[in-house]
N, C-alpha and C positions, 0 to 999 in steps of 0.2 A: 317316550311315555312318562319318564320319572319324573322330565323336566316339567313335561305340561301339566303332569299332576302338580306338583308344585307350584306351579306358577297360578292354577287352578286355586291350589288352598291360599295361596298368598294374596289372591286378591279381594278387595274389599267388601264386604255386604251389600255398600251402597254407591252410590258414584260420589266423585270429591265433588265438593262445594264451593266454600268459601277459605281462600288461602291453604288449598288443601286437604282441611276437613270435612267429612263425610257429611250429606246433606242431610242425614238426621241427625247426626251432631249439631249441624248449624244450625237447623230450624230449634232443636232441645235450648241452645246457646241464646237464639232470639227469643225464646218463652220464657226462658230462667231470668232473660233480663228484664223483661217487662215485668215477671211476675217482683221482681225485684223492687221497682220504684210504687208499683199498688201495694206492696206488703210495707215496703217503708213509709208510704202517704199515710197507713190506715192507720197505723200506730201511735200519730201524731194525733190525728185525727179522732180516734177512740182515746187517748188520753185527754184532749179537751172536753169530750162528753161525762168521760168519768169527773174531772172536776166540777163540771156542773150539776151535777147528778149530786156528788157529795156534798154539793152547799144547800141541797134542797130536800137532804135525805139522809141516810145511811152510808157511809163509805163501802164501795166492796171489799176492801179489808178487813173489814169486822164483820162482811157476812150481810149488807146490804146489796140489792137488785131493784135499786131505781134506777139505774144505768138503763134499764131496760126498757123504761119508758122517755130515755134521752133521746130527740131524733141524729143531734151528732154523733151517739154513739155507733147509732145503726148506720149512717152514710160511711161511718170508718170501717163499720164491720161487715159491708156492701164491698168495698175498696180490699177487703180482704180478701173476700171470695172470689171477688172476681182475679185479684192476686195468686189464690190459691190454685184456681183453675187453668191458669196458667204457665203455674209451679206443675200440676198435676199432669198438665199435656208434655212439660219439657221431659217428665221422667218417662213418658212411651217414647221417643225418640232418641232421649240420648243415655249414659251410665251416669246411676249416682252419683258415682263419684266426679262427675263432671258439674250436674245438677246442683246436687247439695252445696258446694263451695263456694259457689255462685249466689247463695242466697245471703253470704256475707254482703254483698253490694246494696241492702238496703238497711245493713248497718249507718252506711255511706249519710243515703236519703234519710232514714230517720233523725241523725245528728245534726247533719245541717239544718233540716226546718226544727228541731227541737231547740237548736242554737237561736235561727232569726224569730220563733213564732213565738214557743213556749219558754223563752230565754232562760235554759240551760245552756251554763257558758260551756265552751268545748277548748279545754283545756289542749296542751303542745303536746302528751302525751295521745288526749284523744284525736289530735289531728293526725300524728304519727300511726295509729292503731288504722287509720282510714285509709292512709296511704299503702301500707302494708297491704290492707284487704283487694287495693286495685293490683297491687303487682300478683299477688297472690292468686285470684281469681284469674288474670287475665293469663300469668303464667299455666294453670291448671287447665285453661280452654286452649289455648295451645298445645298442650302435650299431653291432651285427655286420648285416654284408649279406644279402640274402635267397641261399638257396639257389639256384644253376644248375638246373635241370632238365637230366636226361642220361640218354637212352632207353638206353643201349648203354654198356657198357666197352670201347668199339674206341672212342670219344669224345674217351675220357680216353685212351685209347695215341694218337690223334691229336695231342693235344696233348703229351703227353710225350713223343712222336720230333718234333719242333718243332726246329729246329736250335738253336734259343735256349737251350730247356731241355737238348736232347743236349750242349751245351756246359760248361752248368753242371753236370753228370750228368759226364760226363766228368772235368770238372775236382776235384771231388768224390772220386771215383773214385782218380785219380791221385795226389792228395792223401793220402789215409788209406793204401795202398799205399806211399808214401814212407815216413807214419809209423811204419809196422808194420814195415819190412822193414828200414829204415835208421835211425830215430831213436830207437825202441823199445827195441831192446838196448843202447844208449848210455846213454841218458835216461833210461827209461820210472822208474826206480826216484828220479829225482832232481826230476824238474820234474812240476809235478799237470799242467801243459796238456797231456800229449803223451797218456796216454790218454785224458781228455776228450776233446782232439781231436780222436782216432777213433769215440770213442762220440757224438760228437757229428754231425762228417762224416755220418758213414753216418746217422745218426737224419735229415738232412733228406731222404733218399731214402725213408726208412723211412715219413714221413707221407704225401708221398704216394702210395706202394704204397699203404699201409693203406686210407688216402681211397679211391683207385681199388678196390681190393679189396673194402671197405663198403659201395662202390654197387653191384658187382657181384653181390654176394651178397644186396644189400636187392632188386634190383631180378630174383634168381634167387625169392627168397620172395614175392614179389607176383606170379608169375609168366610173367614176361622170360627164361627159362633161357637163363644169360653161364655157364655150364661148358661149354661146351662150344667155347665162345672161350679160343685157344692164348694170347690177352693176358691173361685171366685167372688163368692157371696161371702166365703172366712173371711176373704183379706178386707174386703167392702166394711166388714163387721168392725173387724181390728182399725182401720181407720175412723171409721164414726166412733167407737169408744176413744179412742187417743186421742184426736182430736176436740173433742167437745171437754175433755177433761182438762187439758192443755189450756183449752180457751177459759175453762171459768177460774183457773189457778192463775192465769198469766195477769185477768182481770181483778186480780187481791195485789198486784203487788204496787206498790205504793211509793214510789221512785222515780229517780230518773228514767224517762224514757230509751236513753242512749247505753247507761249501765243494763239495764233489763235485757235491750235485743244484745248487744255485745259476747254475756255470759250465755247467754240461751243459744244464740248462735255458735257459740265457740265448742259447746257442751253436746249440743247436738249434732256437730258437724265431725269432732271427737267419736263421738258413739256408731256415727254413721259410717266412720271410714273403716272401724273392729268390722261393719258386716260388708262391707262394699270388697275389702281384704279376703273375706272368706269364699264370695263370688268369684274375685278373679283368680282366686288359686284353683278353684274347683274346674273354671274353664282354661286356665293351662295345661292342667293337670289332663282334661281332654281334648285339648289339642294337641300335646304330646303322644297321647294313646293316639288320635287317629295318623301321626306323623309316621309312629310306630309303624301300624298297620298298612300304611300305604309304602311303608318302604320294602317291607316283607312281600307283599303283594305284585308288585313292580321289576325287584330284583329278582334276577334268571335263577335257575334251581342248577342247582352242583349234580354234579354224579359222583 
């Protein structure tokens, strides 16, 4: 009995896949990637709209929104979404921390066409920085951890009202509030970190709404109907605000296209792994406890 309990917990949520890995992993691994070369096209793509826009208008740096009647801007920020959406599906299937690291790969795509389109030359450091990002990525999908099992998104708001995480959620918070409100009108036109730094901030709350959001909705199509859970609509909430915020800061900055994704990537993939750490401690921590309890369980009683 001990052993087939064990061999019971030891086996995987889902069946293996591709070179071994679990088939939501693979199929999260093929969404992360596509969503990777639409997020890297749009970027290119919405930076040639904002130049055109600025020769006919107001810069969005200073606070103009002609962009908005540019049609290339909107085919880039078409290219987004539907990038985004694809980013969105890979977090129902696979962890974060597999997801997110992944989103370095259209670092990749944006340098190069920034390199032949928008001729931003890509220096031996920035070829370097690319190379790293493929071993890095492709190391990380190799030896990503198996997915959590999570019947419920009241689950995941248990763990995100965690005092640990309310802390960093706070701290987050207060953070990007500073930036916008006090450093923003100063700096924002002088130094690249101060909007990164807001699009960045809020992007680690961003993945995990999303994450949270992904399961809810995977696990509303298999099923489980999570609408009708008020934490579902929170996290829906937290992403439309982070999101739209992200996008009209990212849209002021005024730069290389390849510096912008680089730092925002680095910043938010940074932030994302403080909460992706906190997840996987919380479920060793209970799969410990049920290892515990099944071995109590199992084992013959003394006299």
């Amino acid at each position: 009995r001990v052993v087939g309990a064990r061999e019971e917990m030891a086996a995987p949520s889902s069946s293996a896949g591709f070179g071994g890995m679990s088939s939501d992993n693979a199929k999260g691994l093929a969404l992360a990637v596509s969503s990777s070369a639409f997020i890297g096209a749009s970027f290119i793509v919405k930076k040639m709209g904002l130049r055109r826009a600025a020769d006919s208008g107001v810069r969005a740096g200073y606070g103009g929104y002609s962009y908005l009647v540019e049609p290339l801007w909107w085919i880039g920020m078409i290219s987004m979404i539907v990038g985004e959406i694809a980013n969105f599906a890979a977090y129902a299937f696979a962890p974060a921390i597999l997801v997110t690291p992944l989103g370095a790969l259209s670092i990749i795509i944006s340098a190069a066409l920034a390199h032949s389109i928008l001729q931003e030359k890509l220096h031996t450091f920035g070829i370097l920085g690319c190379v790293l990002c493929v071993v890095g990525s492709i190391t990380i999908a190799l030896h990503a951890p198996q997915e959590r099992d999570i019947d419920s998104v009241r689950e995941v708001w248990d763990l995100a009202t965690e005092p640990a995480f309310l802390s960093y959620a706070t701290i987050v918070v207060v953070a990007a509030l500073v930036l916008i409100y006090f450093v923003v009108p100063q700096h924002g036109q002088t130094n690249i970190m101060v909007y990164i730094g807001v699009c960045s901030l809020l992007g680690s709350l961003t993945v995990m709404s999303v994450k949270a959001l992904g399961i809810a909705l995977k696990l509303t199509f298999s099923g489980v109907n999570q609408l009708f859970y008020p934490q579902t609509w929170a996290f829906a909430l937290i992403v439309a605000t982070c999101v739209s915020t992200q996008i009209n800061y990212l849209n002021k900055v005024n730069i290389s296209v390849s510096v912008v994704i680089d730092a925002t990537e680095l910043c938010i993939g940074a932030s994302s792994w403080i909460g992706n750490l906190r997840e996987q401690k919380c479920f060793l921590l209970q799969q410990t406890q049920q290892c515990i309890n099944m071995t109590v369980i199992t084992s013959p009683k003394r006299i």
